[in-house]
N, C-alpha and C positions, 0 to 999 in steps of 0.2 A: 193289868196283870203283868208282874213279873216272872219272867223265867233265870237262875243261874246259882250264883251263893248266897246261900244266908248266911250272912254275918255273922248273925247271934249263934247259929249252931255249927256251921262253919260246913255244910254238909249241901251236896248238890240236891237242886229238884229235879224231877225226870220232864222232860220237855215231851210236848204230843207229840210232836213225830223224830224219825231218825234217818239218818243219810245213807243214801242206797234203798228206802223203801218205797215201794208206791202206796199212792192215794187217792182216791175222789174226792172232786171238789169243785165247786163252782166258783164260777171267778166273779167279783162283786164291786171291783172299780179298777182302774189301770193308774200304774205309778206312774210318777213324774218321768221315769229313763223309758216310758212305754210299757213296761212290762205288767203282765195283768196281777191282780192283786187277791188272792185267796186268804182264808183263817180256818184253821184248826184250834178246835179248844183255845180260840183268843190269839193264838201266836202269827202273827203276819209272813205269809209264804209269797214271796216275788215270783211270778209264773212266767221266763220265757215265752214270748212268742203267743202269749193269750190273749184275748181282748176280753174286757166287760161285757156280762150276758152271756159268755159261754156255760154251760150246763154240763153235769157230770162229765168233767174233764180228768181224764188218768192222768195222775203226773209223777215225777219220781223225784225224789228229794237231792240234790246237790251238796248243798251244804246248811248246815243250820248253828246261828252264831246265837251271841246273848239275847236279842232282842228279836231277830226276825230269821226266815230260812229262805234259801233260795230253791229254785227247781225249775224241770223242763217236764213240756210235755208229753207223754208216751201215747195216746190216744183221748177220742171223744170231744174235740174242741165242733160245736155246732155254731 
């Protein structure tokens, strides 16, 4: 799944989440830098401070580039 320009129409897609919101989410493997690994609607969210196996985790979004989003935690890591 891509997210960013289409070329052909030259016009942005709207990405699943935005920066500054919160989410839930469960974390479902941990990145290479440690950090836990979530997906929204496909798009790969890097979760400060998560580990694999946590369950409904609050998290708030940081930032989100072409390919993937970063974020931290704000509660519920079990």
């Amino acid at each position: 799944m891509s997210y960013g320009w289409n070329t052909r129409t030259m016009s942005r897609f709207s990405k699943p989440v935005e920066t500054g919101k919160e989410y839930t989410v469960d974390i479902i493997d941990t990145g290479r830098g440690g950090d836990g690994i979530a997906r929204i609607t496909g798009l790969v969210i890097f979760v400060k401070s998560a580990k694999a196996g946590d369950k409904n985790v609050k998290i708030k979004i940081n930032s989100v580039g072409s390919r993937f989003a970063t974020a931290e935690v704000v509660s519920g890591t079990s």
